[in-house]
TORVOKE-572696 format. One line per field, with one value per residue (C-alpha): residue number from 1; x negated, y negated, z negated. Coordinates in steps of 0.02 Angstrom, whole numbers. Each point is the difference from the previous one (the first is absolute). Layout:
N
k <- [NUM; ...]
xx <- [X; ...]
yy <- [Y; ...]
zz <- [Z; ...]
***
This chain:
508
k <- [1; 2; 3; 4; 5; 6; 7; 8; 9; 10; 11; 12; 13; 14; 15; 16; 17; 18; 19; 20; 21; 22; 23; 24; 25; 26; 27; 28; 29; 30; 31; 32; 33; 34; 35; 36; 37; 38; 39; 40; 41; 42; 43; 44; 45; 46; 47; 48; 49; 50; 51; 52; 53; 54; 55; 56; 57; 58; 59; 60; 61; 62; 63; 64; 65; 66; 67; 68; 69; 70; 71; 72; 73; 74; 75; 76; 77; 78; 79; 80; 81; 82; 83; 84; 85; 86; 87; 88; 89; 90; 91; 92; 93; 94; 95; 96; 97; 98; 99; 100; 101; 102; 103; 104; 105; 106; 107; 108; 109; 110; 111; 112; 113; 114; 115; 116; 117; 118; 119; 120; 121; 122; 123; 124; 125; 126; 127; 128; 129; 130; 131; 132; 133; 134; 135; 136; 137; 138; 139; 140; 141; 142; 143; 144; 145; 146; 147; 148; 149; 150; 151; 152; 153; 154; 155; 156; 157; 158; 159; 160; 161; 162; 163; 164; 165; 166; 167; 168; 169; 170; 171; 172; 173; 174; 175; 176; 177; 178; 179; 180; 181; 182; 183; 184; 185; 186; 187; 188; 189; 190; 191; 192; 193; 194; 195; 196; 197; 198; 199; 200; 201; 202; 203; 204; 205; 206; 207; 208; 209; 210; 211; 212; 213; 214; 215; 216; 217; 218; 219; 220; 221; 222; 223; 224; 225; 226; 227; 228; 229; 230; 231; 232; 233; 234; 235; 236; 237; 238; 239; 240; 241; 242; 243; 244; 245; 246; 247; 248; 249; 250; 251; 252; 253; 254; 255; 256; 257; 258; 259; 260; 261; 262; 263; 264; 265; 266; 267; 268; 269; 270; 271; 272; 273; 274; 275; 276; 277; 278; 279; 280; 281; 282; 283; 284; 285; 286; 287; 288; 289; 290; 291; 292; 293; 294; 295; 296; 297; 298; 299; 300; 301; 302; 303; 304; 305; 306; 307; 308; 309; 310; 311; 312; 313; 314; 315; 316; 317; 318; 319; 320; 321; 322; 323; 324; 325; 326; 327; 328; 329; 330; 331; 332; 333; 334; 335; 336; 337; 338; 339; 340; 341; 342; 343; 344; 345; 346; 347; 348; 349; 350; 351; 352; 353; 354; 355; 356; 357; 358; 359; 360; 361; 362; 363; 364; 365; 366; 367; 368; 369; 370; 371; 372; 373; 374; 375; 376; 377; 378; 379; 380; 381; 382; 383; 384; 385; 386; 387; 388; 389; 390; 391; 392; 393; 394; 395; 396; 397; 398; 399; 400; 401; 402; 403; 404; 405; 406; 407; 408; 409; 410; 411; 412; 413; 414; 415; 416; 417; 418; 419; 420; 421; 422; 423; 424; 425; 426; 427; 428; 429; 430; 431; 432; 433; 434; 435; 436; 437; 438; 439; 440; 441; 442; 443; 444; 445; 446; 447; 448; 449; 450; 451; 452; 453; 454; 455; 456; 457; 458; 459; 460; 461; 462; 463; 464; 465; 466; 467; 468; 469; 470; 471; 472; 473; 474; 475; 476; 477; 478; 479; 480; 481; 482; 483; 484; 485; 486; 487; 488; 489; 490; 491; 492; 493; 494; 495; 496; 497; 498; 499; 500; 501; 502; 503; 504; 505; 506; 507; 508]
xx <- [506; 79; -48; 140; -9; 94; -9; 35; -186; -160; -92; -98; -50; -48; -103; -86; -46; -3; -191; -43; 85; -99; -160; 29; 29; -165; -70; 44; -71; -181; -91; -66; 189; -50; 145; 132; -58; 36; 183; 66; -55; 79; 143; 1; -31; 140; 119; -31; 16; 142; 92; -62; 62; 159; 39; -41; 121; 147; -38; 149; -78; 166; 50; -206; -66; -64; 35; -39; -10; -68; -25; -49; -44; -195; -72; 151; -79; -74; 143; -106; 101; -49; 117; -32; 99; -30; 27; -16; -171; -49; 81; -120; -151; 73; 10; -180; -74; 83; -79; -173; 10; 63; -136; -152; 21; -28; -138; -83; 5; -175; -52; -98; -100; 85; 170; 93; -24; -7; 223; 10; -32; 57; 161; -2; -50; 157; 123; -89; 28; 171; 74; -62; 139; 144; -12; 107; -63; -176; -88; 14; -47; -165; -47; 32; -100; -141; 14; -57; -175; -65; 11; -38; -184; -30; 62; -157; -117; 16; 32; -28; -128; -188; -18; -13; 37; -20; 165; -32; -9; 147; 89; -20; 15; 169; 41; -64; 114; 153; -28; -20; 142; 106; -87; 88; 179; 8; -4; 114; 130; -20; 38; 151; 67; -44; 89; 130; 43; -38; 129; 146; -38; -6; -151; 0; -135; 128; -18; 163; 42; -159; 46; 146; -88; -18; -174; -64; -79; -171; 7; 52; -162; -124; 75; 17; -202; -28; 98; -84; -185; 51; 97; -98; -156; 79; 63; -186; 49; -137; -122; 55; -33; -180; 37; 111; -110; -135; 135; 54; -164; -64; 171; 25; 125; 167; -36; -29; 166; 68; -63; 9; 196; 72; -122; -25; 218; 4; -73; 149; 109; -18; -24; 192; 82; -84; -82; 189; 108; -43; -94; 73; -45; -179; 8; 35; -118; -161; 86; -104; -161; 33; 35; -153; -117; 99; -69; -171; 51; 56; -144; -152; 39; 13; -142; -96; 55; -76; -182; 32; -102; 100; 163; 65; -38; 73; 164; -22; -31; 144; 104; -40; 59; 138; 34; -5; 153; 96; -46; 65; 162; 21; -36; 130; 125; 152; 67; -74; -175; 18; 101; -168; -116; 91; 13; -188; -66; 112; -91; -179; -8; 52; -106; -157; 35; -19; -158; -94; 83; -93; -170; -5; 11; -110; -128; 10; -44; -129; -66; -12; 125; -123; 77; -150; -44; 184; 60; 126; 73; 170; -108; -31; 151; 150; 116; -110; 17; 190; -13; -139; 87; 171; -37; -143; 154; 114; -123; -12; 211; 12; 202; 69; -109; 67; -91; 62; 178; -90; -133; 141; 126; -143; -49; 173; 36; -168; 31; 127; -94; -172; -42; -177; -29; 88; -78; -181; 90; 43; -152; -55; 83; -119; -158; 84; 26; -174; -86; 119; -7; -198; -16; 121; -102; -161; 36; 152; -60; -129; -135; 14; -143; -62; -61; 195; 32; 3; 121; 194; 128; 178; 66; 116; 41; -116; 149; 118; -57; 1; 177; 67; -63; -16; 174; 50; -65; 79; 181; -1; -71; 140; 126; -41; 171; -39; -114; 56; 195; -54; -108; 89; 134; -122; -66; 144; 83; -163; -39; 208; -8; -177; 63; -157; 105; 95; -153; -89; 129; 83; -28; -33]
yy <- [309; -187; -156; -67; -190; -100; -164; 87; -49; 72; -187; 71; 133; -106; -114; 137; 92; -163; -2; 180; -28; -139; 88; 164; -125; -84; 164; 22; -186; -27; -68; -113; -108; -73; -131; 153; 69; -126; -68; 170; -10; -156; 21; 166; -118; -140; 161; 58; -193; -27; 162; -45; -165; 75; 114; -108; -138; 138; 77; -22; -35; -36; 171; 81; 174; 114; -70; 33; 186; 117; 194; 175; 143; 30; 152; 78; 125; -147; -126; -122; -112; -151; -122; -166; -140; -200; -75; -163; 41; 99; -125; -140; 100; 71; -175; -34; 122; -69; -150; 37; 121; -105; -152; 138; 46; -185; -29; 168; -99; -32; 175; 52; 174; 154; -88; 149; 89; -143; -57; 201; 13; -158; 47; 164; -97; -104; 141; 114; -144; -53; 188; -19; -137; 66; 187; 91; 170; 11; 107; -114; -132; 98; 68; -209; -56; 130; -49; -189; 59; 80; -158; -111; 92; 23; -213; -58; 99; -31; -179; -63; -120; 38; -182; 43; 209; 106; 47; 198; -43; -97; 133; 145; -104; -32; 158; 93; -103; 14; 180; 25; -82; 68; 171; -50; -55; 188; 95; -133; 24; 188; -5; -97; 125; 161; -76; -53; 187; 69; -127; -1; 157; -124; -29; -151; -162; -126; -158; -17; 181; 20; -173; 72; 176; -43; 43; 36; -155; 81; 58; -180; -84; 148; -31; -183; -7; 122; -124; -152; 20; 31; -137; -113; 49; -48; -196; -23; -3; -24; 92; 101; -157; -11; 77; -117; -163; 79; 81; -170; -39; 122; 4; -67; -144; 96; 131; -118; -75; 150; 75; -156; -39; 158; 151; -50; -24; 190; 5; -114; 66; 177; -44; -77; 124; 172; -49; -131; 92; 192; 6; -179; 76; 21; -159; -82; 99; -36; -188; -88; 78; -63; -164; 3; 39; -118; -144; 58; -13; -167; -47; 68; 2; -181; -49; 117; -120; -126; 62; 59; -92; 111; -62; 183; 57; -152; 58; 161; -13; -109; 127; 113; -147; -39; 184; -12; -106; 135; 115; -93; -24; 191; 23; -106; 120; -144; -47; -161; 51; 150; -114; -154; 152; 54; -191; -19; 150; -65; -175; 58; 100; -144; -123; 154; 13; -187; -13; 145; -62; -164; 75; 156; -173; -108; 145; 45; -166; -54; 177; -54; 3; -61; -137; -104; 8; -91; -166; -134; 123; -104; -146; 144; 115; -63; 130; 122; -100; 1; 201; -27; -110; 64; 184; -68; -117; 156; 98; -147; 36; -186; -26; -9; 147; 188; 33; -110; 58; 191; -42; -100; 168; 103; -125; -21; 183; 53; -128; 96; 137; -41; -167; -5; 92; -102; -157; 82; 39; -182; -53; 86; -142; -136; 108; 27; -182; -32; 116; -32; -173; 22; 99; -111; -166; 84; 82; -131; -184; -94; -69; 44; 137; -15; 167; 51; -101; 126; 109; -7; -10; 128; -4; 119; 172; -71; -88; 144; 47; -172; -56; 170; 39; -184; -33; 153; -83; -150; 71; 117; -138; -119; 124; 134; 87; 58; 139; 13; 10; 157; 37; -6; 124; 131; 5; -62; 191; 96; -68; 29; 194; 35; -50; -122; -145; 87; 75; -177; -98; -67; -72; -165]
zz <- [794; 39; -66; -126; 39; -126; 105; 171; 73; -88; -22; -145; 114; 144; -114; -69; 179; 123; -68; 26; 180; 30; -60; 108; 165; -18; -32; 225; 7; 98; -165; 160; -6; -178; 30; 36; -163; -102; 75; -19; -199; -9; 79; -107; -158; 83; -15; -154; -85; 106; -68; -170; 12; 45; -137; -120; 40; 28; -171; -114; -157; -105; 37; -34; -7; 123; 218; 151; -60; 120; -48; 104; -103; 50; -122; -79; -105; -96; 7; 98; 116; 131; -98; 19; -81; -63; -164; -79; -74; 190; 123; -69; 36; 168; 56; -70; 95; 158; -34; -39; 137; 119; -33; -28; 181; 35; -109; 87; 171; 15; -29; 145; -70; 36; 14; 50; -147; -130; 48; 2; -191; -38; 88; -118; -172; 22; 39; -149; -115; 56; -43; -181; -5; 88; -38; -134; -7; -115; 103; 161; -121; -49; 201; 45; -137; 48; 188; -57; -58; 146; 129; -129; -48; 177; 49; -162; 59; 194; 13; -186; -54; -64; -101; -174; -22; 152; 78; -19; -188; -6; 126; -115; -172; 56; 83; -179; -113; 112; 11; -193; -13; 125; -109; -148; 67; 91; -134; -83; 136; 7; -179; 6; 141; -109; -162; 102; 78; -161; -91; 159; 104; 152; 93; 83; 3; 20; -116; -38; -52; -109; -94; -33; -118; -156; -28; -197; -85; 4; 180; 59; -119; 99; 169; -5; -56; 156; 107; -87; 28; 167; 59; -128; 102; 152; -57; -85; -175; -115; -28; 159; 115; 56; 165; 63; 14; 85; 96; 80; 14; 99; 96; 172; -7; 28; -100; -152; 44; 7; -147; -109; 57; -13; -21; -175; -19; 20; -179; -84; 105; -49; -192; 40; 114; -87; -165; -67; 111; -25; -173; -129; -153; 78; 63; -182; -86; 104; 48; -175; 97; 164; -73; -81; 146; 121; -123; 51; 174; 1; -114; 16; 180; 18; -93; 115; 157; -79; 25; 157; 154; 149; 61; 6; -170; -57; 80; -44; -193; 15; 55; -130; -126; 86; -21; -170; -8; 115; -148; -146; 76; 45; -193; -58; 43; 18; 154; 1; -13; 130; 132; -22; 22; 156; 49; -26; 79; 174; -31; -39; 143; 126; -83; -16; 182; 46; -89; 81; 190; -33; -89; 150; 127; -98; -10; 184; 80; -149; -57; -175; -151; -136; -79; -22; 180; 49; -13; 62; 107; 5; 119; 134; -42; -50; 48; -99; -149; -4; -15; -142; -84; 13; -44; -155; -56; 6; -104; -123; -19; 61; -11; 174; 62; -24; -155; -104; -36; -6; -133; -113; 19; -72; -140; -40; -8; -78; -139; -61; -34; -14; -67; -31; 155; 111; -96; 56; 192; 19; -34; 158; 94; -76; 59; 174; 21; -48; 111; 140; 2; -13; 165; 109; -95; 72; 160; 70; -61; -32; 131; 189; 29; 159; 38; -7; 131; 146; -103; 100; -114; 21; 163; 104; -93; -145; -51; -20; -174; -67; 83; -59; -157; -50; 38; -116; -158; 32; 40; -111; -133; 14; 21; -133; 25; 160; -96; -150; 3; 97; -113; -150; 86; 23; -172; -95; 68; -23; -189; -34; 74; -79; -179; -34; -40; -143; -50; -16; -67; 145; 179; -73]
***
């Protein structure tokens, strides 16, 4: 069986197995040469961005659609192939994982328990989540999205933290929602497969193919509900979202990077790629519903933030409301709204990422994240306070940072067809800026406290996550088309070959 390359080098499939590569060489590393173990992840991690980096710049985005194919037939009988290939709506998040891979390795440096096996799984959580984005085929899709759980459950409850939940709690209250989840979208997918050999006499999981069956109206409402729940479950929607704060919490710092930056994208990802793509009359019959609940998100989310008194559930209820907006735009069903909840789900998880870089440092050298307990931080850490305030001024959608130009896509496109319910989203931003604003008041200014003194601020690879991921927001803040003219040619061709924009009204 060969490898049919479109491009003439596999780059999707050396940044999806330079990780595992990595992973299996430490694996014949003395867990004695700590320092060995962690240059080969970064250098693994370098790769991968590098790659990343790469592909996205030589994307031709006037031209769109499916690149950098690569296909082998894998389990015939079924019609399941290793076919990987990048997208507008993909190639965003491929390069997101690059970068929150790349700077999690960095923010991991201190790690001193059981290093050998901690870079091995983290190694594996970034490959298992970077084939969710690049694959084609829905059953590599599924076995990649399964792969993420396992190191991730094993990461909380090995080197997580014990301040406010136990991290065996959190562990398996994450592990148990994923899972249900992950229940839910199998059957949805197996379902979609059966239909489709029933309706086409083919049997094959590729996306493409199986958006192209024209699946009964009923079928398409059952399937897309089966799909929904799941990947709902997996971007927090509420009421599904209770896992995910304590989650981070209970997370050790890369792992809430990870999971916050682009575990969580898997969810709007597959709502676009499966649920839009495969099933649009689904899609607009449960999208009033969605739109509904992602109000809750972004709501009663927010307000929760407020009363919180730990700097990681404040980031983490935050990125359930910040989810919310995500939502809203996938339920607009217009081009604008979809491409602003693409946009923001590349922005949230760079600014998400930030945050918990500079909380996971904060909490290392002062072993406290109570708010109350911090104070004037900027006197003794001023380097710190840059990635505070640039990552809580992204989350605000300060204009200039990356999520600005997302949130206003989605408001503009959710307008359209939800006014009072993008009215009620909006208001989201208020709270945000209130409770944001609030924590870097109270942790950053105010008097010097001298018992913070002995705290060093970043220095060496500490720096790496705020000079990367800080200098992402920015860039990509001024100069918006960078993302979204790609963007907009990923899901400009998948809204035009799934019918939605016809069946809405238009691509406004």
């Amino acid at each position: 069986m060969a490898l049919a390359l479109e491009s003439g080098f596999p780059y999707l499939s050396v940044i999806l197995l330079a990780p595992v590569l990595a992973a299996i060489a430490i694996v014949f590393i003395p867990r004695e040469e700590k320092w060995v173990i962690k240059t080969v992840s970064a250098i693994a991690m370098l790769c991968v961005l590098a790659l990343s980096i790469f592909v996205y710049l030589s994307y031709d985005y006037h031209a769109g659609g499916m690149q950098f194919r690569e296909m082998v037939p894998w389990i015939t009988d079924l019609g399941v192939s290793y076919s990987l290939g990048v997208d507008g709506i993909s190639l965003p998040l491929m390069l997101l994982t690059g970068l929150i891979g790349f700077t999690a390795v960095y923010a991991s440096w201190k790690v001193e328990h059981r290093v050998k096996e901690f870079f091995i799984l983290l190694l594996i959580l970034v490959s298992g989540v970077m084939g969710t984005f690049v694959t084609n085929d829905l059953f590599i899709f599924f076995l990649f999205y399964e792969v993420v759980v396992i190191p991730i459950y094993i990461m909380v409850i090995i080197w997580g933290s014990t301040k406010r939940v136990s991290k065996d709690y959190a562990g398996m209250k994450l592990t148990i929602y994923l899972l249900m989840g992950s229940a839910f979208l199998l059957v949805g997918i197996i379902a979609i497969c059966v239909k489709a050999f029933y309706l086409t006499g083919t049997r094959s999981l590729d996306m493409a193919f199986l958006a192209q069956v024209q699946y009964p109206a009923g079928f398409q409402v059952t399937g897309f509900l089966l799909l929904g729940l799941g990947f709902t479950t997996l971007i927090s929607m509420w009421p599904f979202h209770s896992w995910s704060p304590d989650g981070y919490a209970g997370a050790p710092t890369a792992v809430s990077m990870i999971h916050a930056g682009v575990l969580k994208k898997i969810g709007g990802y597959g709502l676009i790629r499966i649920g839009l793509f495969i099933l649009p009359a689904g899609a607009k019959f449960w999208a009033p519903v969605i739109a509904l609940l992602a109000v809750g998100n972004v709501v009663y989310a927010a307000l929760i933030c407020m009363a919180q008194k730990d700097l990681k559930y404040v980031i983490g209820y935050s990125s359930v409301s910040h989810m919310g907006y995500v939502l809203i735009g996938l339920a607009a069903l217009n081009v604008v709204g979809v491409n602003g909840a693409v946009a923001q789900m590349f922005a949230h998880g760079v600014m998400a990422a930030l945050f918990f870089a500079m909380v996971g440092n904060l909490y290392e050298k002062s072993h406290t994240r109570e708010i109350p307990n911090l104070g004037g931080l900027a006197h003794q850490m001023p380097r710190l306070a840059i990635g505070f305030m640039l990552a809580g001024l992204a989350s605000l959608g300060l204009p200039g940072l990356a999520s600005f130009p997302a949130e206003f896509t989605i408001f503009v496109g959710a307008f359209k067809a939800y006014q009072i319910y993008t009215v009620l989203a909006i208001s989201g931003v208020v709270f945000t800026a209130v409770y944001i604003l609030r924590m870097l008041g109270n942790i950053l200014f105010g008097p010097r406290l001298e018992r913070w003194d002995k705290l060093p601020d970043l220095k060496g690879v500490e720096l790496v996550p705020l000079l990367v991921l800080g200098s992402v927001l920015i860039l990509v803040g001024f100069f918006p088309s960078l993302l979204m003219d790609v963007i907009n040619s990923g899901v400009s061709s998948l809204m035009a070959q799934s019918g939605l924009s016809l069946m809405v009204g238009g691509g406004y």
